[in-house]
C-alpha positions in Angstrom: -3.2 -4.8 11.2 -2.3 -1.2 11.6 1.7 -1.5 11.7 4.0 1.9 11.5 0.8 4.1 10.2 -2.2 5.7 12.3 -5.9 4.7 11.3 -7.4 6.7 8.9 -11.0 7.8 9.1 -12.7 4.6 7.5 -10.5 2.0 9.4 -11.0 0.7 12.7 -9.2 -2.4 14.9 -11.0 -5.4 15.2 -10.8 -7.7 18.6 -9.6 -11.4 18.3 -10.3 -13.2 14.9 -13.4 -15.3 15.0 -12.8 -16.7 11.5 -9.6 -17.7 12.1 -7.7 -19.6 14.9 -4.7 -17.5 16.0 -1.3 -17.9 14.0 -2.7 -19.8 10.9 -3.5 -18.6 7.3 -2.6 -15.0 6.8 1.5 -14.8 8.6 0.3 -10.9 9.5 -2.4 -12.6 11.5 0.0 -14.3 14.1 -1.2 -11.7 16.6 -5.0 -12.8 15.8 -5.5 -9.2 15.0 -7.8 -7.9 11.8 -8.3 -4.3 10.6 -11.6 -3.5 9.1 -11.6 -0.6 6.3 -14.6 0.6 5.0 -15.3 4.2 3.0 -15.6 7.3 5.1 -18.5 9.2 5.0 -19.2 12.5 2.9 -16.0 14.3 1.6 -13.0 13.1 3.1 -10.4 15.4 3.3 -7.1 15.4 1.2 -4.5 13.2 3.2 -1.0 14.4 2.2 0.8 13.0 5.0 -0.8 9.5 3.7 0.5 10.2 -0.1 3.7 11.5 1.0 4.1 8.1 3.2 3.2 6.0 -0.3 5.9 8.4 -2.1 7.8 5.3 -3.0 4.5 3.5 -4.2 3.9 6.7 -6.8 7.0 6.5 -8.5 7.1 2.8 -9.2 3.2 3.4 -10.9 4.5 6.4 -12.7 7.9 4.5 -13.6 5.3 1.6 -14.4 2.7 3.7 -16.9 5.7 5.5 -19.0 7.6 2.0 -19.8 4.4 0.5 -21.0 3.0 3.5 -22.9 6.3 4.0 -24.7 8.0 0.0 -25.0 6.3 -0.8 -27.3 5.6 1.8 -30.0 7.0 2.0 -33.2 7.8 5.6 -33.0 8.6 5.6 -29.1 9.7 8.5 -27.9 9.6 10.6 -31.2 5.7 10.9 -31.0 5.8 12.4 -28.1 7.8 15.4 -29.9 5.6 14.9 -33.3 2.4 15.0 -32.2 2.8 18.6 -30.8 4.9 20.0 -33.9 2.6 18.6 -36.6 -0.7 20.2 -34.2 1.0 23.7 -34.3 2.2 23.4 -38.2 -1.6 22.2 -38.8 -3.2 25.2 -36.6 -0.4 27.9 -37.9 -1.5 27.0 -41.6 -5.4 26.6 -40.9 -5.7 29.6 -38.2 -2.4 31.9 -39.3 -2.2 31.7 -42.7 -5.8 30.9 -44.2 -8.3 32.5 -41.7 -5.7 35.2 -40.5 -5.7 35.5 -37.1 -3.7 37.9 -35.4 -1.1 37.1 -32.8 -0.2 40.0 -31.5 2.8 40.2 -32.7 4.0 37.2 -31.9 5.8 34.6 -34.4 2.2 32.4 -34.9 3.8 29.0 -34.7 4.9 30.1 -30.7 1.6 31.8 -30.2 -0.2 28.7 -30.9 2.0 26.3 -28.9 2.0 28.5 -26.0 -1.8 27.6 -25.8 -1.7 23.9 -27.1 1.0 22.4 -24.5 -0.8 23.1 -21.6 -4.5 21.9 -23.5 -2.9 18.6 -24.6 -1.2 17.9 -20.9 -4.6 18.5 -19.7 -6.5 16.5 -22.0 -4.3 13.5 -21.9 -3.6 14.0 -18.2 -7.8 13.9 -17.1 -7.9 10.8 -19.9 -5.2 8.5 -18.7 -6.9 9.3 -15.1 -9.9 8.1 -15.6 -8.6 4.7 -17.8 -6.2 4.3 -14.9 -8.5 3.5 -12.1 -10.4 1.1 -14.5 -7.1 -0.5 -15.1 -5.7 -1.0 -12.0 -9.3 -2.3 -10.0 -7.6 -5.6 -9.4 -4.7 -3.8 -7.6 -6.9 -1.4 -5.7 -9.5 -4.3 -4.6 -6.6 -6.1 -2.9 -4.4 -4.3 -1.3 -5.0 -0.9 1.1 -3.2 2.0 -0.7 -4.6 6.1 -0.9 -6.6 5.6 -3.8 -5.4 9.2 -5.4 -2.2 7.8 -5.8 -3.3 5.6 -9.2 -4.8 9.0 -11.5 -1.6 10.9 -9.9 0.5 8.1 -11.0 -1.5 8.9 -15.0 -0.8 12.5 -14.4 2.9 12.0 -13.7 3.8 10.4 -16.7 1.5 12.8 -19.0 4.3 15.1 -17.6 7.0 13.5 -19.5 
């Protein structure tokens, strides 16, 4: 049933339902209507019209992945902060102090945490990605969504 939103490349309008007799089952089949959506073939292009429309969809996953990753921690919210000082007080000592690195000038503890914030987003961003669309195959099996919005939900909360 293609209400409010045009067909995309891999979805096409089906005539009457064969399977089903007209108004029963499914109440979005009262018009005895089906929509048939199959994958696209080679490299589809990016649809940002089609994420923009599931805005609302994105925030509840990324709402969704942040509660769960930090509701039940024993530290919470303070590992988030930890993590990164105790990498940069471990790299300072290892690569400032003991192998003497230079920095340029710059205090060492800033020249290393310049570099390691964006490395750990990026690590834990493309990690939670990949786990997210193993975790959510029920969800995506089920219902018609753009598929890029489950790793971009991962990505959103690797932000906070």
């Amino acid at each position: 049933m293609n209400v409010g939103r045009r067909m995309s490349d891999g979805m096409k309008e089906l005539g009457e339902s064969p399977v089903m007799p007209r108004g029963e089952g499914d109440p979005g089949m009262a018009t005895g209507r089906r929509t048939l959506i199959s994958p696209s073939r080679g490299w589809r292009a990016l649809d940002v019209r089609e994420i923009w429309n599931y805005r609302e969809l994105l925030w509840i996953l990324t709402e969704r992945d942040i509660k769960v990753r930090y509701k039940q921690t024993a530290l919470g919210v303070v590992w988030v902060i930890l993590r990164p000082v105790l990498s940069v007080a471990i790299f300072t000592a290892v690569f400032g102090y003991l192998a003497k690195i230079p920095s340029e000038g710059y205090p060492y503890p800033v020249f290393v945490l310049s570099a390691l914030l964006p490395w750990t987003f990026f690590s834990s961003a493309v990690a939670s990605s990949g786990n997210s669309l193993l975790g959510s195959a029920g969800l995506i099996g089920k219902i018609y969504f753009p598929r890029l919005i489950i790793p971009m939900a991962s990505v959103g909360s690797s932000v906070v």
